[in-house]
C-alpha positions in Angstrom: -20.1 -1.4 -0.8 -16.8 0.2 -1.5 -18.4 2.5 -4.3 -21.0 3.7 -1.6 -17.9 4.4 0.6 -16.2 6.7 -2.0 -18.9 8.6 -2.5 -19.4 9.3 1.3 -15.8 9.4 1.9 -15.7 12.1 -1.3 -19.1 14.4 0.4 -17.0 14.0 3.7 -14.1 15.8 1.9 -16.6 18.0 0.2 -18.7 18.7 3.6 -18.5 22.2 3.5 -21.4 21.7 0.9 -24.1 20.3 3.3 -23.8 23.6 6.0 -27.0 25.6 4.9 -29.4 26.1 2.5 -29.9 29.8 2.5 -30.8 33.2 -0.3 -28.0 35.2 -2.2 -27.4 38.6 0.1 -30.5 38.3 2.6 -30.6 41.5 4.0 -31.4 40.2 8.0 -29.2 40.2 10.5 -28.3 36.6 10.8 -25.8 35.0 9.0 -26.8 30.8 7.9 -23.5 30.1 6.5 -21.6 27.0 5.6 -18.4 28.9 5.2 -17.0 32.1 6.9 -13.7 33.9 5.9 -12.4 36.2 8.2 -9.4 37.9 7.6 -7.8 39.5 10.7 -5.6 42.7 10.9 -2.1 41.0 10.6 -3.4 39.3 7.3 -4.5 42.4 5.8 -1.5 44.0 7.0 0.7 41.3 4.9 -1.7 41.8 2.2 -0.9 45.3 2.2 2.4 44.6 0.9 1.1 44.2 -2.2 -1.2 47.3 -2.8 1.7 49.5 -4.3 1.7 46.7 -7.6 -2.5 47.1 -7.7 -2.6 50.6 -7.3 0.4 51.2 -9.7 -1.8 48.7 -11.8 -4.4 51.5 -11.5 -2.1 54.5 -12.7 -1.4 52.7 -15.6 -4.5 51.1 -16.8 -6.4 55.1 -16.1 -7.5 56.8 -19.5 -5.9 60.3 -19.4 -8.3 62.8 -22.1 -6.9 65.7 -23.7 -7.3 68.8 -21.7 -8.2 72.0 -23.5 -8.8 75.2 -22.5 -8.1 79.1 -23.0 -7.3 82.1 -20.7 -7.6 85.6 -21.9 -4.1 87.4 -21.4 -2.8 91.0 -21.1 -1.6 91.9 -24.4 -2.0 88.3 -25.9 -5.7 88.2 -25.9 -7.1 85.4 -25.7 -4.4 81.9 -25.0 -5.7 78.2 -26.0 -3.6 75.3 -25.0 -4.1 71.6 -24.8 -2.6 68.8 -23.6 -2.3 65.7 -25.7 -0.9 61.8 -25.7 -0.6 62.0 -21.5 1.1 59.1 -20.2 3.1 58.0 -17.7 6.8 57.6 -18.3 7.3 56.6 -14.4 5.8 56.1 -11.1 6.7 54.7 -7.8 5.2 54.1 -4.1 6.5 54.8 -1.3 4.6 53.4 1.4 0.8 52.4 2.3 -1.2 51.5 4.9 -4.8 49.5 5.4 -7.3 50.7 8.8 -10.7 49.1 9.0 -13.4 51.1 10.2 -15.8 49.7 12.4 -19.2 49.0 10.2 -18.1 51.4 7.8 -15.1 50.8 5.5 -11.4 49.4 5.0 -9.2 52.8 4.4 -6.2 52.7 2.3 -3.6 55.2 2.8 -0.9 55.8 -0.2 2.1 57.8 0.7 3.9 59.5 -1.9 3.5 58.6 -5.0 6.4 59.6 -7.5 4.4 60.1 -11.3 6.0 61.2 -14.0 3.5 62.3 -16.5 4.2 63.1 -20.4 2.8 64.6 -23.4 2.7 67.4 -25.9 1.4 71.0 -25.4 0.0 72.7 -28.1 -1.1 76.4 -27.7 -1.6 78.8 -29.7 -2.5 82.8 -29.8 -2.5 86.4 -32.1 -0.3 89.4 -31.3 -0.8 92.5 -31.5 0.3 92.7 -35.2 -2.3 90.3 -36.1 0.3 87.5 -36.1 -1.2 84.3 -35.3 0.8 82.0 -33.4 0.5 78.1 -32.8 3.3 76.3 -30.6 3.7 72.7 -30.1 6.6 71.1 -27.7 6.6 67.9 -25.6 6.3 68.2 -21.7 6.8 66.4 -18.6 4.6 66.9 -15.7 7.0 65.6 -12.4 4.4 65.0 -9.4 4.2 63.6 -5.7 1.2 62.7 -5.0 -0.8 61.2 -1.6 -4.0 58.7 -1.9 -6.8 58.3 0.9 -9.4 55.2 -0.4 -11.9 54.3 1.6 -13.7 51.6 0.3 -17.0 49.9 0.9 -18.1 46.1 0.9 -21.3 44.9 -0.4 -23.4 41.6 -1.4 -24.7 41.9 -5.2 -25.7 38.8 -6.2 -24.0 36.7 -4.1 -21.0 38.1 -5.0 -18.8 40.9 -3.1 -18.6 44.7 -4.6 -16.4 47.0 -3.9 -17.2 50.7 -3.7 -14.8 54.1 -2.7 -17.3 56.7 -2.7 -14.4 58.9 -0.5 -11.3 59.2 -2.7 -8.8 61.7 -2.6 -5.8 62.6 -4.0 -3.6 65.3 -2.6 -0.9 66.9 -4.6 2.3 67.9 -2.8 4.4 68.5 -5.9 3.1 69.4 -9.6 6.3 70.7 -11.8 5.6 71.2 -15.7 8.9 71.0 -17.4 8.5 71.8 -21.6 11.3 70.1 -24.0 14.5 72.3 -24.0 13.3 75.1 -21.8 13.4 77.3 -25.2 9.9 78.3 -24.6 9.3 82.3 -23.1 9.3 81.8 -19.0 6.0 83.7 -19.4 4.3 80.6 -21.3 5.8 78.2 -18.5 4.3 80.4 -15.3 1.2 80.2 -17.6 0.5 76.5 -17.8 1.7 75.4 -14.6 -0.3 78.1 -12.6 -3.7 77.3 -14.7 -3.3 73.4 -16.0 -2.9 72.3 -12.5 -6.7 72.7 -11.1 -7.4 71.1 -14.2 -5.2 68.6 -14.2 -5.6 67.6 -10.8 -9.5 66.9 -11.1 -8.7 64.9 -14.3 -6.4 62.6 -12.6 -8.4 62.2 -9.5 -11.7 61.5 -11.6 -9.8 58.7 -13.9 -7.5 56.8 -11.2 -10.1 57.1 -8.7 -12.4 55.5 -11.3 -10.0 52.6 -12.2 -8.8 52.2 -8.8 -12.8 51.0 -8.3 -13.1 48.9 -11.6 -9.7 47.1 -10.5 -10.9 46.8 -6.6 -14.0 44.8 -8.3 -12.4 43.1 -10.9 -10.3 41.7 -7.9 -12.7 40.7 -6.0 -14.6 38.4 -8.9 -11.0 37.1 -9.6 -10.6 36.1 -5.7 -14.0 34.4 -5.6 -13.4 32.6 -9.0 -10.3 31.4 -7.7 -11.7 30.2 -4.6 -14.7 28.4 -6.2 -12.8 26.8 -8.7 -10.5 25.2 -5.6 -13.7 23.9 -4.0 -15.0 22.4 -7.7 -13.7 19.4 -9.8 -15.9 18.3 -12.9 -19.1 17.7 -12.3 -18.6 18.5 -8.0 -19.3 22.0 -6.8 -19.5 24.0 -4.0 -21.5 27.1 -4.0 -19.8 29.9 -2.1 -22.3 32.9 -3.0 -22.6 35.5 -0.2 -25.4 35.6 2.4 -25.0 38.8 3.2 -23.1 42.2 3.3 -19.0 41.4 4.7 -18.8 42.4 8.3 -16.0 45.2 8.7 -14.9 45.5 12.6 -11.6 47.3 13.8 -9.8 44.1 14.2 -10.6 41.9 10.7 -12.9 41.9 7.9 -15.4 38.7 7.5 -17.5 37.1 4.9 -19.9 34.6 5.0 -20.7 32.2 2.3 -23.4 29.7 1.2 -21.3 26.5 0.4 -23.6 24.5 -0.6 -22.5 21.1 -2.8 -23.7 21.2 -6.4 -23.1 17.9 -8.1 -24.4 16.4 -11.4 -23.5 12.6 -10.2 -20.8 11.0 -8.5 -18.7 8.6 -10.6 -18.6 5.5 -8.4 -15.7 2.5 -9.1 -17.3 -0.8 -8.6 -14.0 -2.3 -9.0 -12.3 -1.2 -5.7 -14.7 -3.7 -3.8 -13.7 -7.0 -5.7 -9.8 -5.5 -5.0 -10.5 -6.4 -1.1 -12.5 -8.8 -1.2 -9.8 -11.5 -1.1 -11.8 -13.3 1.9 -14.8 -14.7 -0.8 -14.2 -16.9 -3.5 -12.4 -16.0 -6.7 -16.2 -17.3 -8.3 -18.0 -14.9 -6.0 -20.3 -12.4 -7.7 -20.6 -8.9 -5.1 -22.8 -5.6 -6.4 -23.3 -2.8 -4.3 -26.2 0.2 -4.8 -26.6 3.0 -3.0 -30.4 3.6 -2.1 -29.8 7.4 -1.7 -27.3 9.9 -1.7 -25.3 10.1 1.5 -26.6 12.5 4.0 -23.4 14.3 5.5 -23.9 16.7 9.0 -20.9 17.6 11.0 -20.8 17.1 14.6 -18.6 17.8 17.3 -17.4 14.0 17.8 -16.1 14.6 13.4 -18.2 14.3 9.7 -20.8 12.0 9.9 -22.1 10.4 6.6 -25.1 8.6 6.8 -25.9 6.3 3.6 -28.2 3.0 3.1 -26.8 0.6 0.8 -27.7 -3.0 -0.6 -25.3 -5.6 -1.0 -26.0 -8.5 -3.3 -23.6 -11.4 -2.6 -24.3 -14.5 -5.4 -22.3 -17.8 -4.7 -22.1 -21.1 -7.2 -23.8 -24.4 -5.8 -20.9 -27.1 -6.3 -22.7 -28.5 -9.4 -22.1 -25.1 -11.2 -25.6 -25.3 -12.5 -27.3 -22.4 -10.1 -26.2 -19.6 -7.9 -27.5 -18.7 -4.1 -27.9 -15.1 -3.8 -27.9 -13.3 -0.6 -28.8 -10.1 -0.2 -28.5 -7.3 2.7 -29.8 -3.9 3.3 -28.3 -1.8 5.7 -27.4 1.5 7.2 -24.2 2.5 7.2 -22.8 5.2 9.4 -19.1 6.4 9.2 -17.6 9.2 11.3 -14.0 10.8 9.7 -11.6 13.8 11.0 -9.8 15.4 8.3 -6.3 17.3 9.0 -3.8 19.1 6.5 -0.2 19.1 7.5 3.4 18.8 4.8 0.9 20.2 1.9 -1.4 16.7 2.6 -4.9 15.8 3.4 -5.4 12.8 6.0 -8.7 11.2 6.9 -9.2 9.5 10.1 -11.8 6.9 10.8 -13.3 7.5 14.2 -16.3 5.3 13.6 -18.1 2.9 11.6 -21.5 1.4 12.5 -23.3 -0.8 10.2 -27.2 -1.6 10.7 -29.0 -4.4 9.3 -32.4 -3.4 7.9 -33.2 -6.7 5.9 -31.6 -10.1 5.0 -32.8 -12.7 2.0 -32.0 -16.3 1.6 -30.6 -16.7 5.0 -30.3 -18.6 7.9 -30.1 -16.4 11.0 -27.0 -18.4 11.4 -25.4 -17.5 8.2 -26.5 -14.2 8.4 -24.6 -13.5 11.6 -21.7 -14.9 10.0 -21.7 -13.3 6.5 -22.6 -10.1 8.3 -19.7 -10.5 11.0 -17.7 -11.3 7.8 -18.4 -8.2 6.1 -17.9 -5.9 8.8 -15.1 -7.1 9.4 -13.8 -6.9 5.8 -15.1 -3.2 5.6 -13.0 -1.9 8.7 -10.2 -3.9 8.5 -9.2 -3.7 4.6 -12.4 -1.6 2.5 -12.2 1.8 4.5 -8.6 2.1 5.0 -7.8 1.7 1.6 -10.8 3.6 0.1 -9.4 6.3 2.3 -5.5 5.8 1.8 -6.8 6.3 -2.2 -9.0 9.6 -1.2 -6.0 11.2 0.5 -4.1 11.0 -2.4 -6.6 11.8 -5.0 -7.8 14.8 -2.9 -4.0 16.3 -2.3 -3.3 15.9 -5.9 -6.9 17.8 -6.7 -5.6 20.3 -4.4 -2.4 21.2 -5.8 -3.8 21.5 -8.8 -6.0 24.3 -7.9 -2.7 25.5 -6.4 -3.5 25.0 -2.6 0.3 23.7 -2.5 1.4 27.0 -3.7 0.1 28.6 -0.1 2.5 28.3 2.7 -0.1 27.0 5.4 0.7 27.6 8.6 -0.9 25.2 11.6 -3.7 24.2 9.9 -6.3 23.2 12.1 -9.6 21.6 10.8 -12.5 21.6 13.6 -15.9 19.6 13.4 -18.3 21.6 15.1 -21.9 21.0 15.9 -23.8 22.4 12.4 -20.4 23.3 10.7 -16.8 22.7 9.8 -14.2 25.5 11.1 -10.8 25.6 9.5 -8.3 27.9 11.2 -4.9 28.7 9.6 -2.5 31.2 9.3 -1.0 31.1 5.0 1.5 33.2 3.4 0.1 35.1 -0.2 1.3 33.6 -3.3 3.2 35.6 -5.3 1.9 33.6 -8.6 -2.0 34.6 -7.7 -0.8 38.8 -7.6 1.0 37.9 -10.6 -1.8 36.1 -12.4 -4.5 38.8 -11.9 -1.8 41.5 -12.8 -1.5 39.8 -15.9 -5.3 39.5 -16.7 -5.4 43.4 -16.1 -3.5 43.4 -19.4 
């Protein structure tokens, strides 16, 4: 029977697979969801801390082109020039700030961004001797820069995409400084004055561009991260969107299938002949499930519903034959789940066994074996099947790195239909500093 248990004790664990069975991204206005993620103001505002390292990630990461042109000049005729090798040499962020927009979009504001651009500038012209001259000399472009991204959530294939269709960037300082100063003062008023337009839509067009791939690249790292929490070998859970994320002025929200995909549960016939101490040492016991478990949550905790056959097989005293008694039952077992010290408990708040048939019996020694069992089950089978699960689960936990969040009053509520979890987590540093990394 204890195999059975696991398994049910395991899909309680894993209930946030049974809540829905619903499309990628449907487009109505209902949301059929098993799990729902909504992230409130405060959070984003700790978020926001670390937007100056993702945007900086942006800078960096942007492909600056050469930038030719020419200008026609008194006296010089006509001037070309072109900028080559632009990189950055330095950058810094002041400050930012996150607004959500009802229905419309989360807006990121980026104060004062310190960029220190540098290349070569090549140029070149013909006097009026005929003489053609071609100049080359490294440069620094110093700038201070503000950012305004407002950026859009939508459901692609069950999965979130990002969007900033408004993106601006608004130049407060742009200085060009050429190596030495040895060049006329002419040549300097010339670049500055004319490069800068140019420059300006070049930069916008490229970080505003990688600023979009990153915010995407993000999000698939997030909900990678997320799934592969919820997952362990063959066991699954599903967390494609149902729909578009909800934006209001007070938090941003997502709503996700969660539904359990599983190729097979590994069940351990052993466990039951550890506590079965009470039958014979010569006592034969196998346990099958007749179905998977069926797993709903209610408002009274998890319910997992599963019908089982027990085959009990005893020696006659002669040791030349065996009785075999058999049982098939429903089994009913209501758990609460908590989280508290980086741990997962599991509460029994109900067991109910029903008999559906009995073999070789006397009604007698039914009632007996069957008061026996029962017994057994609530006594010794369930609290250590679950005493094992709370350890196995924790330790599967951390190792997706659940222990690395600093959970605050974790709260884990069976509802009728679903399973809320409320809780209030610090960001790890480690998961910025894993998807800075994979940027690289």
């Amino acid at each position: 029977m204890h195999d059975c248990l696991i398994t049910m004790l395991a899909a309680t664990v894993l209930t946030l697979a049974l809540l829905g069975n619903v499309h990628a991204c449907s487009k109505g206005t209902s949301h059929k969801a098993g799990i729902v993620c909504r992230i409130t103001k405060p959070a984003l505002l700790v978020l926001n801390q670390e937007t100056a390292k993702v945007i900086q990630s942006a800078f960096q990461r942007a492909n600056y082109p050469n930038i030719t042109g020419e200008k026609a000049m008194m006296l010089l005729g006509q001037v070309k020039y072109g900028l080559h090798n632009i990189q950055i040499s330095h950058l810094s962020i002041a400050s930012s700030r996150v607004e959500l927009v009802e229905a419309k979009s989360i807006d990121v504001s980026i104060q004062n961004v310190s960029v220190v651009f540098k290349g070569t500038l090549k140029y070149g012209y013909t006097t009026a001797w005929g003489l053609g001259i071609d100049r080359s000399v490294d440069f620094e472009i110093d700038s201070a820069i503000d950012l305004q991204i407002n950026t859009q959530l939508t459901c692609d294939s069950g999965r979130v995409r990002t969007d900033a269709p408004d993106c601006y960037l608004s130049f407060h300082k742009l200085l060009l400084h050429l190596q030495g100063e040895r060049e006329p003062g002419w040549i300097k008023q010339l670049f500055t004055n004319f490069i800068s337009f140019t420059l300006k839509l070049v930069l916008k067009g490229q970080i505003c561009k990688e600023i979009n791939v990153i915010s995407n690249i993000m999000a698939d790292f997030v909900q990678t991260r997320a799934a592969s929490i919820l997952s362990d070998g063959d066991i699954g859970v599903d967390i494609s969107l149902t729909g578009d994320p909800i934006i209001t002025a007070s938090y941003l929200e997502s709503h996700h299938k969660a539904v359990l995909e599983t190729w097979g549960f590994n069940t351990n016939q052993e466990i039951f002949q550890e506590v079965v101490g009470g039958f014979p040492s010569q006592a034969q016991v196998t346990v099958h499930c007749l179905k998977m478990p069926k797993i709903s949550c209610q408002n009274k905790g998890v319910v997992v519903n599963s019908s089982v056959m027990v085959k009990f097989l005893f020696p006659r005293p002669d040791q030349q034959h065996s009785v075999a008694y058999t049982f098939e039952e429903d089994i009913m077992t209501t758990v609460q789940a908590s989280y508290s010290k980086k741990k997962l408990f599991l509460s029994l708040l109900d067991f109910q066994i029903t008999p559906k048939t009995v073999s070789n019996l006397t009604e007698s020694s039914s009632e007996s074996v069957q008061s026996f069992l029962q017994s057994m089950i609530t006594t010794v089978g369930i609290p250590e099947v679950m005493s094992r699960l709370e350890a196995v689960f924790t330790a599967l936990m951390n190792s997706k790195g659940l222990s690395l969040f600093d959970i605050i009053n974790p709260e884990i509520i069976t509802q009728d239909g679903f399973l809320l979890l409320q809780m209030d987590f610090g960001f790890p540093e480690h998961l910025l500093v894993d998807f800075l990394q994979s940027l690289s």
